[in-house]
RORO-915238 format. One record per atom (N, C-alpha, C): x, y, z. Coordinates in steps of 0.2 Angstrom, whole numbers, plus 5000, padded with zeros to 4 digits. Layout:
N
XYZ ...
# end
This chain:
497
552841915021 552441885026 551841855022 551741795023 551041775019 550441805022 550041805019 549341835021 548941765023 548441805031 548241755033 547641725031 547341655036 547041615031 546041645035 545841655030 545241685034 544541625032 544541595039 543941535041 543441545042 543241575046 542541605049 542441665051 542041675053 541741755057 541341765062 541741775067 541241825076 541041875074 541141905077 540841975078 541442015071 542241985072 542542015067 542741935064 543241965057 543541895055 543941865060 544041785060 544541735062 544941715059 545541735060 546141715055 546541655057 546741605053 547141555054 547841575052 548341585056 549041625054 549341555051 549941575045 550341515042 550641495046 551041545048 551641545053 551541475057 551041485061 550741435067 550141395063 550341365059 549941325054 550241265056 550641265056 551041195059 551041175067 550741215069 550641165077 550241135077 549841115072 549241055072 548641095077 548141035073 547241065074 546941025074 546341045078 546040975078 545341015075 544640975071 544341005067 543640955070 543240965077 542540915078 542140935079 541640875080 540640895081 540440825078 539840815081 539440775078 539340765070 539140715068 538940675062 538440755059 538540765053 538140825049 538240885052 538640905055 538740995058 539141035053 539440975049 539841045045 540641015044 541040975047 541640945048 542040955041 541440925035 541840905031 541840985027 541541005026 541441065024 542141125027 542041115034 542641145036 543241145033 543141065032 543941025029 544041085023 543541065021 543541105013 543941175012 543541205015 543741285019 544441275022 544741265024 545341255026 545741215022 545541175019 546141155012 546341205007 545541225004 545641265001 546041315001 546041365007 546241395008 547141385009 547441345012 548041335011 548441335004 547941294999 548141294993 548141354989 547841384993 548041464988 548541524990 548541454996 549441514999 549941474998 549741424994 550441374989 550541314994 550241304998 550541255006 549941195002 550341124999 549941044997 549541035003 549041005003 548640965006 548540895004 548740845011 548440785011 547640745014 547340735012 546540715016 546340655014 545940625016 545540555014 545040595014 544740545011 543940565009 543540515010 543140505015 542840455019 542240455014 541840505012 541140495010 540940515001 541640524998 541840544991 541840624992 541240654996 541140714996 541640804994 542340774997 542840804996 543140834989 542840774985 543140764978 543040844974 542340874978 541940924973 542540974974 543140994977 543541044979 543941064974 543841004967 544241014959 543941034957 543441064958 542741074953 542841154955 542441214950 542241284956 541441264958 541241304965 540641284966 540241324962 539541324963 538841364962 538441354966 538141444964 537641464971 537141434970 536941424978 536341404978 536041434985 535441434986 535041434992 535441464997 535641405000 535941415007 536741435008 536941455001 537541465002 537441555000 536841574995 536941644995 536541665002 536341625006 535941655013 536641665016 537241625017 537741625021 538141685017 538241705011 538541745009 538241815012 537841815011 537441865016 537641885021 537441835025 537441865033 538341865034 538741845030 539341855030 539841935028 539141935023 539442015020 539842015013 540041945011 540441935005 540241954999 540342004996 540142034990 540442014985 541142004986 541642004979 541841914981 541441874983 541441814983 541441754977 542041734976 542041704969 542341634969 542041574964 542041524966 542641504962 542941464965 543641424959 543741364962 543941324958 544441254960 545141264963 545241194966 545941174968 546141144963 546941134960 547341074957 547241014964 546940964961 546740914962 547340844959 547340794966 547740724963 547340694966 546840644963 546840564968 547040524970 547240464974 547440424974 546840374979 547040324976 546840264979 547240184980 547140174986 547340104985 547140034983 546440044980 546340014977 546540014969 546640084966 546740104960 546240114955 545440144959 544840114955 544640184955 544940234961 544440284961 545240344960 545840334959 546340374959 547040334958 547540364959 548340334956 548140284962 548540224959 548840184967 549240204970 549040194976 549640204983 549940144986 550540134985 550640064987 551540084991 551540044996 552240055001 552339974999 553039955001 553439885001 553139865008 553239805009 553339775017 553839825020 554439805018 554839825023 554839905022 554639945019 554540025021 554140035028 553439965028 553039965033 553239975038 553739925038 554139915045 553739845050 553939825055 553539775057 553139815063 553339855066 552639875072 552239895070 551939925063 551339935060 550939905057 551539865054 551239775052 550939745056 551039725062 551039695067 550339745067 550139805069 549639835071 549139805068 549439795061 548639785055 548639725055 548839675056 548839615058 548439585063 548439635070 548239615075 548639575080 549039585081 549439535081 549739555087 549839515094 550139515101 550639515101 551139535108 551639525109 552139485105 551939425108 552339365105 552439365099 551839385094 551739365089 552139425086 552239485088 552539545086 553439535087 553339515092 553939495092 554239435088 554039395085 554039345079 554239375073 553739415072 553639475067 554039525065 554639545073 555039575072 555639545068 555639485072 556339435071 556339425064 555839395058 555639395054 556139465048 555839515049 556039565047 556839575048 557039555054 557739575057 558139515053 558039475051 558339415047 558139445040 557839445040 557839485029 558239545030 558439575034 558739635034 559539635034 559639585039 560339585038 560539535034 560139505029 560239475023 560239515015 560039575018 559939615013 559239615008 558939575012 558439555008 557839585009 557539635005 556939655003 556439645003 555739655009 555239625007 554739665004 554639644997 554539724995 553439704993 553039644994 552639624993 552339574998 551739564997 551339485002 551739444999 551739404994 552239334993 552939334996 553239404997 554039394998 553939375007 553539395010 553339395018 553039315020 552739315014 552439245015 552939175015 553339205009 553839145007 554639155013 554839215015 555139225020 554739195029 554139205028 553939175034 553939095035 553839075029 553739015029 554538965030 555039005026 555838975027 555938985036 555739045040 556039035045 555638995048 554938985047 554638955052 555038865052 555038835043 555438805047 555938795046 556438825050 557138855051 557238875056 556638875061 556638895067 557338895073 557538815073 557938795078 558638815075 558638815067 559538835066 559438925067 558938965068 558939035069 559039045075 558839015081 558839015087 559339035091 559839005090 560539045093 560639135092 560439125085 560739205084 560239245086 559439235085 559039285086 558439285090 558439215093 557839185099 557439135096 557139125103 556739055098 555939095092 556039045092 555439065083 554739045085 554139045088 553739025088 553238985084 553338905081 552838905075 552238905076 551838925080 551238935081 550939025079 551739065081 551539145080 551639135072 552239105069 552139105062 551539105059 551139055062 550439015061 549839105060 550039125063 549439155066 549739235060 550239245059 550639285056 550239285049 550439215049 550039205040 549539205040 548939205045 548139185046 547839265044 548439315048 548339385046 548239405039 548939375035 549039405032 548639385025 548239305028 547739305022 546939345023 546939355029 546339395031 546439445028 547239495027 547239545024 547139535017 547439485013 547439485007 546739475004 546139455008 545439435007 545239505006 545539555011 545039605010 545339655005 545839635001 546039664995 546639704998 546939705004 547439745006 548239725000 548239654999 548839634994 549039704993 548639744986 548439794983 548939854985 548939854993 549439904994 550139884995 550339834996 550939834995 551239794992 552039834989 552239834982 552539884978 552839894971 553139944970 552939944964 552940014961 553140074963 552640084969 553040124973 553140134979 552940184978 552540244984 552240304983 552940344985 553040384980 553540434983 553240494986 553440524991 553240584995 553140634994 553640634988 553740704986 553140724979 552940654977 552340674972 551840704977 551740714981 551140744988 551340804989 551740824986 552240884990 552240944983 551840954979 551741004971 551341044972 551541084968 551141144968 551241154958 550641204958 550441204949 550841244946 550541284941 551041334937 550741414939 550241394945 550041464947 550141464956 550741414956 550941424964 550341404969 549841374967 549441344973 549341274973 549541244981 549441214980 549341144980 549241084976 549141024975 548641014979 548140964982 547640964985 547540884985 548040844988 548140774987 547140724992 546940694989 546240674988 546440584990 546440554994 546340474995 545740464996 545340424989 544740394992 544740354995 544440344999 544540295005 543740275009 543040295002 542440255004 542640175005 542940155001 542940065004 543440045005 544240095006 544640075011 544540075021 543740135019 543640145028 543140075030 542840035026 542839985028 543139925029 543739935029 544339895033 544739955038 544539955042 544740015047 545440005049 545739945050 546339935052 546839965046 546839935039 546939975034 547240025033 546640065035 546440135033 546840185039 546940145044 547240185048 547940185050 548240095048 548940115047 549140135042 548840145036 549140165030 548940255030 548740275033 548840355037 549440365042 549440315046 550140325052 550540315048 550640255042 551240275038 551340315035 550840345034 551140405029 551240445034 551040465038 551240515044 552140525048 552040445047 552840435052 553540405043 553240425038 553740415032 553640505031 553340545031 553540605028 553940615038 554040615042 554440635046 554940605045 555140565044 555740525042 556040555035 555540575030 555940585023 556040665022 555540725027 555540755025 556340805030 556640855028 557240885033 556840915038 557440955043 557241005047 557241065045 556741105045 556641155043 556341215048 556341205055 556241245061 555541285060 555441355062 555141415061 554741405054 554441395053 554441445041 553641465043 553741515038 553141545035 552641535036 552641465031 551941425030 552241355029 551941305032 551741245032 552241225026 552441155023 552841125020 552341075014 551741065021 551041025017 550941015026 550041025024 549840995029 549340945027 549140885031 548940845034 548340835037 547740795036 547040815039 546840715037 546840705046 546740655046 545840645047 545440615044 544740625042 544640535047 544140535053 543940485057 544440455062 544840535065 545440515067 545240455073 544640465076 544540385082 544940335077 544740305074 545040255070 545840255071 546140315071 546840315071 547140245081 546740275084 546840265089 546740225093 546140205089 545640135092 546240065093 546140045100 546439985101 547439975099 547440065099 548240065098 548640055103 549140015103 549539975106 550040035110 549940045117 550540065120 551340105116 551540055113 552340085112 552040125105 551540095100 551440115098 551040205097 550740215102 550240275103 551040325105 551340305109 551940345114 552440355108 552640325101 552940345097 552640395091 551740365090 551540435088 551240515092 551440495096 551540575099 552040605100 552640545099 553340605095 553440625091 552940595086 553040615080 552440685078 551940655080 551540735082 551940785084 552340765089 552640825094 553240845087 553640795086 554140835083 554040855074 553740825073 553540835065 553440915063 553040965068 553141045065 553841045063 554141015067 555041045064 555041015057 554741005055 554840985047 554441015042 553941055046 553441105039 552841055039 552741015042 552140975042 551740995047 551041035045 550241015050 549940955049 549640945056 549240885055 548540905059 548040915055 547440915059 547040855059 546840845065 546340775066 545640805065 545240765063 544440775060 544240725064 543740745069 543340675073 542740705075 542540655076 541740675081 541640695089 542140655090 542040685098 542940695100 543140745104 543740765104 544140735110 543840695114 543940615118 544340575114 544040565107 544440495103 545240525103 545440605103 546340585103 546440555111 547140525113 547540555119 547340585119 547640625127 547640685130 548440715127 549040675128 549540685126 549440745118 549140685113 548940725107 548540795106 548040765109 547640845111 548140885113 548540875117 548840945121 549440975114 549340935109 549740955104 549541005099 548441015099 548341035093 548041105095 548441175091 548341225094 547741255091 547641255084 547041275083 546541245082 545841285085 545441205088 544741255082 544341185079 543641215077 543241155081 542841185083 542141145087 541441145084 541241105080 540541115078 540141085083 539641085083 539141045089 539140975090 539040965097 538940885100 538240895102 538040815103 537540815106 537640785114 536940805118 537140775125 536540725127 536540675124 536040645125 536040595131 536940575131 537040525136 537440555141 537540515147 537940555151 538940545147 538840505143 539540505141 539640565136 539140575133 539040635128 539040705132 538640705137 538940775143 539640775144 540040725147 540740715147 540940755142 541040735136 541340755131 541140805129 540540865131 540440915130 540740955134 540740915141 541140965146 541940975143 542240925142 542940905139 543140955136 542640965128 542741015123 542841075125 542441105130 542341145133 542941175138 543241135140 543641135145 544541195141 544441135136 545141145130 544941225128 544641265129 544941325125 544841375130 545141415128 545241485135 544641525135 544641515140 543741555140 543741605135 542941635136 542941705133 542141715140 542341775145 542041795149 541241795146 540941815140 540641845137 539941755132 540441715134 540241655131 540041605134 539641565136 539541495141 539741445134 540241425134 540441375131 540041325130 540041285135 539941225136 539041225134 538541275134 538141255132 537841285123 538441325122 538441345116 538641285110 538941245114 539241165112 538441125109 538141135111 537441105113 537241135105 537141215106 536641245104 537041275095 537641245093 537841275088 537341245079 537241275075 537041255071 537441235064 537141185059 537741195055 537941225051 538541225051 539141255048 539241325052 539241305057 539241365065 539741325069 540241355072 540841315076 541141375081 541441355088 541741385092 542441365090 542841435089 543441445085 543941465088 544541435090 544941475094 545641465089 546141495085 546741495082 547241535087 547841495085 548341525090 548641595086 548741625092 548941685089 549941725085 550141755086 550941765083 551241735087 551241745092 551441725100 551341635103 550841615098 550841535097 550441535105 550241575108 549741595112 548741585111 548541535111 547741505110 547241585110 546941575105 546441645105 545841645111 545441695112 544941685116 544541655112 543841595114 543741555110 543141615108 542741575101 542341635098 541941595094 541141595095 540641585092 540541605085 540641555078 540941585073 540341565068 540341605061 539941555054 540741535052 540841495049 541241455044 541241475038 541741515036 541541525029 541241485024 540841495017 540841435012 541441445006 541641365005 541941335001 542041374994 542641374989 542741404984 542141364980 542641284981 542441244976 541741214980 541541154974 540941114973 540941094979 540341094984 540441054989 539540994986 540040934989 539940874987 540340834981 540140774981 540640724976 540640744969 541040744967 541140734956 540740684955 540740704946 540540634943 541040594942 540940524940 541440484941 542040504933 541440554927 541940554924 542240624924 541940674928 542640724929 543340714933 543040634938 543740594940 544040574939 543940534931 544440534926 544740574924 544240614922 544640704918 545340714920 545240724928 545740744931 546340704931 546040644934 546640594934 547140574928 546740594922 547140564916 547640644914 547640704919 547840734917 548240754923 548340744927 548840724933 549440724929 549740744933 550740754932 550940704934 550740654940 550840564942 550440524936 549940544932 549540504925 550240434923 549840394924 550440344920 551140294924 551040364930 551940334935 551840264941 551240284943 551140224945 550540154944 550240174938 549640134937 549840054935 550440034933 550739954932 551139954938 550939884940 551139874946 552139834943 552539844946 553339794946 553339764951 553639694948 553939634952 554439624951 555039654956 555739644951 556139594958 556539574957 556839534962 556939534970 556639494973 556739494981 556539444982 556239434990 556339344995 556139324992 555539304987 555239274985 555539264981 555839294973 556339264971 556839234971 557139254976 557939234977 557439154982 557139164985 556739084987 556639014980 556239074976 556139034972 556838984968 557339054964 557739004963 558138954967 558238964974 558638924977 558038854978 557338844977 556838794975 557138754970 557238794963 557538764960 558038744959 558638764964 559038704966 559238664968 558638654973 558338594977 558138554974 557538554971 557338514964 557838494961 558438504959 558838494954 559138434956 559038424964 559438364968 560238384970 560338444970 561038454973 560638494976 561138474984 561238484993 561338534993 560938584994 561238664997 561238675006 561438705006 561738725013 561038785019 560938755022 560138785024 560638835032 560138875034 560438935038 561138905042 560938825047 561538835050 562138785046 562038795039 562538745037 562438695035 562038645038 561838575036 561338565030 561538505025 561338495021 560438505021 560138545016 559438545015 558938525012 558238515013 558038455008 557438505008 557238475003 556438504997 555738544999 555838485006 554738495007 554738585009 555138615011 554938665014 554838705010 555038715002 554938744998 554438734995 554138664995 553438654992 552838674993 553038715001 552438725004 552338835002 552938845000 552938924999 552438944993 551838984992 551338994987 551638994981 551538974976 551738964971 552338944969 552738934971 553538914971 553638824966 553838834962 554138804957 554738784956 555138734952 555538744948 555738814944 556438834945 556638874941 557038914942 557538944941 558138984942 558738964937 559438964942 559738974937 560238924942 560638884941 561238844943 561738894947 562038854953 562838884956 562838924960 562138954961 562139014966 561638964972 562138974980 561838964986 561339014986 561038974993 560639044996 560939124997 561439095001 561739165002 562039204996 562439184990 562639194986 562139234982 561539214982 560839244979 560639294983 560739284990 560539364994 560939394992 561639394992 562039424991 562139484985 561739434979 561739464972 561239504972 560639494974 560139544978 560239624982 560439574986 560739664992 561039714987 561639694981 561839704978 561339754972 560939744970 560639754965 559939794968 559639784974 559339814979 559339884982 559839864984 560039934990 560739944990 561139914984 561839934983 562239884990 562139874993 562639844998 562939784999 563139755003 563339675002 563039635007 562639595008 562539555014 562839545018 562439565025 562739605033 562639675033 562639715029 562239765030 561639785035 561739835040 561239825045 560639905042 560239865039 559539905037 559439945044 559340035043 559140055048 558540085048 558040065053 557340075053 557140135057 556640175056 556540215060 556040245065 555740275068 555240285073 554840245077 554540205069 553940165069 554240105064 554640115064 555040035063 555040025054 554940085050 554940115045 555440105040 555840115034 556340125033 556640185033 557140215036 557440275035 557540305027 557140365027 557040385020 556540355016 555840315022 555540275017 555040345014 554940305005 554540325003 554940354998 555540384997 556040384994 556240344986 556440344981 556640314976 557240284978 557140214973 557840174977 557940134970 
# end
């Protein structure tokens, strides 16, 4: 049996059990209470009972958890009043990643791993336009054709756009105004440097999923200071990874301990302005994902920002203080208060007000996955450094990563955009190639796809070039029907192909 995880202190310790580590948590309070420090505490602790940790790190602050910390002030006061004598500071094994690739490894998915509903989310994109968007995808798919980049979507959106009316039979009409606005996104996303993420190599899953040569651990780190500046970004590219390790990872029922868990940091963002089918397929994947070894805890400020659906998923709950300044803030203090099983001995709802920081109401579920009486607690302190590194201990580490080297060159290797471009150059060439519905095809459309030149090789059609692609691709033949999953993903994505 692993030993449990010890968080804070009432009157006696608070233990976080592994076993039930996997029913997800939700970790809130106001701005400066303590939240990220919690994280801290709680990561760390998994990582020394071997269970990987995923987190973004909204304010660098996290970074210090590779570091060991040093006493000071307020941490030997807290040692104190704690009782901890044999207290000793250590580091985590640390990865970073970033999507920019400035502050850690790159992280980068294909288009089509995205899938188009999450696309469509980051895009902002409506009905109509989602369903354009879908059609899109469903056509590169049953061509065999890979959209593994922004040029490949650009230059496939632009062939159907116009190609509209010979696609219309098989898969609806095409709207060229939703194309319009499809593209509008996708340069809107390109401006703000999202390109950057998609592309290959492609993040494998299982590089998040390590442990060291002393069995703790990995402590996966996304800085995400100037990816949380594009918030839509920042938070499909967290639902992708949430709904690709459900797909990539098996079923493994009951365990121990956790498989890696998951700490979504500003989770409102997750759910700001999320679309209906959308919200209702991630709380299947909340709901079902413990069957795979995965915890997920949300990190917010007020515990209003999940669903109610979601909330009713996260069993272990930390509450550091709110304030009640407005009547919406009362709300939300009543709300908080509501969520945990009494404790006769405690007025909850005003101890919410009165908590100081790194002071939080604690409730962990118990063997029986039964909610604890909730308990006014200190929060333990952290092994490691709390606060950011310097930028060159960031180095250090990174240049000494087991991913060092795996994904820092970006590959371009052949898809739409290719196989577009060479059928360009057989258009240019002056022989009549055969366009979706058969009729002879002519030039301008290809002029208009970003960069698109002369160039290729002779004798191979359109199809003939998808063909050779699917082939080379994903092993199959053209007509192969791509199958996607939860969130419109690719099944297995995240996977080596």
């Amino acid at each position: 049996m692993t030993e449990p995880l010890l968080i804070a202190r009432s009157n006696t310790p608070l233990y976080l059990l592994p076993q039930m580590a996997n029913r997800h948590g939700l970790v809130a309070g106001a701005t400066g209470t303590g939240k990220t420090v919690t994280l801290q505490v709680m990561a760390e602790a998994f990582s020394r009972i071997g269970v990987p940790v995923f987190a973004a790190d909204i304010k660098g602050d996290l970074s210090g958890i590779g570091e060991p910390g040093t006493e000071n002030s307020k941490i030997r006061e807290r040692l104190q009043k704690l009782k901890l004598d044999d207290f000793a500071f250590s580091a985590c094994p640390v990865t970073f990643w970033d999507v920019f690739g400035e502050q850690g490894h790159p992280v980068r998915a294909t288009i089509s791993e995205m899938g188009p509903l999450l696309l469509g989310r980051l895009l902002n994109l409506n009905d109509t336009q989602e369903g354009v968007l879908a059609l899109v995808f469903k056509i590169a798919d049953d061509n065999g054709l890979l959209l593994l980049d922004m040029k490949d979507l650009q230059a496939m959106l632009q062939y159907v756009g116009d190609h509209g009316r010979e696609f219309q039979t098989q898969y609806g009409n095409i709207s060229a105004a939703s194309i319009g606005a499809i593209q509008r996104g996708l340069l809107t996303i390109e401006q703000q440097g999202g390109a950057k993420f998609f592309g290959e190599p492609a993040l494998n899953l299982d590089d998040c999923i390590q442990t060291d040569s002393n069995g703790h651990g990995v402590v996966n780190i996304l800085a995400a200071d100037k990816l949380y500046q594009t918030p839509k970004l920042y938070a499909t590219l967290l639902l992708w990874l949430l709904t690709s390790l459900f797909e990539h990872l098996p079923e493994v029922g009951d365990c121990e301990k956790p498989k890696l868990v998951f700490f979504f940091d500003e989770a409102h963002l997750l759910f700001s302005d999320l679309p209906k089918v959308i919200e209702e397929k991630v709380v299947q994947v909340v709901r079902l994902i413990r069957s795979k070894g995965v915890g997920v805890y949300f990190v917010t400020q007020n515990p209003l920002d999940a669903p109610e659906a979601v909330l009713g998923q996260l069993g272990n709950r930390i509450q550091h203080a709110l304030r009640a300044f407005t009547p919406g803030d009362r709300k939300a203090v009543r709300a908080a208060a509501d969520t945990f099983r009494t404790n006769p001995k405690l007025d909850v709802q005003k101890a919410i007000t009165e908590l100081a920081v790194g002071e939080a109401l604690v409730s962990f579920l118990d063997d029986q996955g039964t909610p604890g009486i909730v308990e006014r607690a200190l929060v333990y302190p952290p092994h490691g450094q709390i606060g950011p590194i310097t930028p060159e201990q960031r180095q250090r580490s990174m240049q000494g990563s087991t991913v060092a080297g795996v994904y820092e060159n970006a590959v371009d290797r052949e898809s739409a955009y290719e196989i577009l471009k060479t059928r360009a150059g057989q258009s240019l060439s002056g022989t009549p190639q055969p366009g979706p519905s058969g009729g002879a095809e002519t030039a301008p459309w290809y002029e208009k796809l970003p960069g698109l030149g002369a160039g290729g090789h002779r004798g191979d059609s359109l199809v003939e070039a998808m063909a050779k692609s699917a082939a080379r691709t994903i092993g199959s033949s053209v007509g192969r029907q791509i199958v996607r999953g939860v969130l419109g993903s690719l099944l297995g994505g995240g996977k080596k192909r």
